[in-house]
N, C-alpha and C positions, 0 to 999 in steps of 0.2 A: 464511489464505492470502493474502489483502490486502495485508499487509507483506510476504510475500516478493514477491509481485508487483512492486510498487513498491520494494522496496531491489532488484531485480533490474533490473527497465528504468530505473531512475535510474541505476543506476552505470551501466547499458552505454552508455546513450543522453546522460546529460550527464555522467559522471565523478564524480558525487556520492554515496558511501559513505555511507549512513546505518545506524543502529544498528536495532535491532531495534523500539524501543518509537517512535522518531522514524518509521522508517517507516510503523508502523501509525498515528500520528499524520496521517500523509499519506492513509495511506488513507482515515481518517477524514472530512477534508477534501473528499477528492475526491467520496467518499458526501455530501455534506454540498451538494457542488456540484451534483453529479447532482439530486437531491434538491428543492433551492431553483431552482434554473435563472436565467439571466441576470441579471446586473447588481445580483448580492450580492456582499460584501466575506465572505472568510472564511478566518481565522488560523489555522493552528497552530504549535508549538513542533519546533524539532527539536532535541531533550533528547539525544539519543546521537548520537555517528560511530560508524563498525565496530570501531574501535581493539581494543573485546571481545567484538562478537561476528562478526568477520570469519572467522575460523577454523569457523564453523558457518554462519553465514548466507550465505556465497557459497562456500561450498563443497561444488561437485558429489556429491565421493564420502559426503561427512554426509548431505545431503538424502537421498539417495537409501537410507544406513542407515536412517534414521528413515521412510523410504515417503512422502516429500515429493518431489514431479513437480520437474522441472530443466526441464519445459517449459515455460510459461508466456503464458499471454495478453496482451498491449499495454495500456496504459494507456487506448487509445481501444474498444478492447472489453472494458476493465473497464468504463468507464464509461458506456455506453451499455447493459451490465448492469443496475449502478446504475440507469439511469433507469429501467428495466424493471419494476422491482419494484413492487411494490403499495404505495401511502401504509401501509397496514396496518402494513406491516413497519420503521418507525420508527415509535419512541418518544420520545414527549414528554416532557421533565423540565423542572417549574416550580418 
């Protein structure tokens, strides 16, 4: 739900289409920010625009086929979720 979150208030809020797997890419990030807290550098890729999957990812009447909310929460109370969470719930990969 991540990704739609984020292709959702990015397009509305800066104009920027991203693709499905780029969005979750962001989400990831944004977890990654919550997570770490101030004054880390942290990258990712945005590997798709909507070009394929704009026809389903911003599109009211699909989501709502599939039982996917058209509501949606802000990025500032995504991420203040994010911080919420318990260290527990990230995993370390060395």
């Amino acid at each position: 739900m991540g990704g739609l979150i984020v292709a959702r208030e990015l397009s509305q809020r800066d104009g920027i289409l991203l693709g499905s797997s780029s969005a979750l890419n962001v989400a990831g990030a944004l977890y990654a920010a919550a997570k770490m807290g101030q004054g880390k550098t942290i990258v990712t890729f945005c590997c798709d625009l909507a070009e394929r999957s704009y026809s389903k990812l911003y599109n009211a009447e699909f989501l709502k086929e599939k039982q996917l909310s058209t509501e949606y929460e802000n990025l500032a109370s995504m991420f203040e979720r994010y911080q919420a969470e318990p260290s527990s719930a990230v995993i370390t990969v060395s």
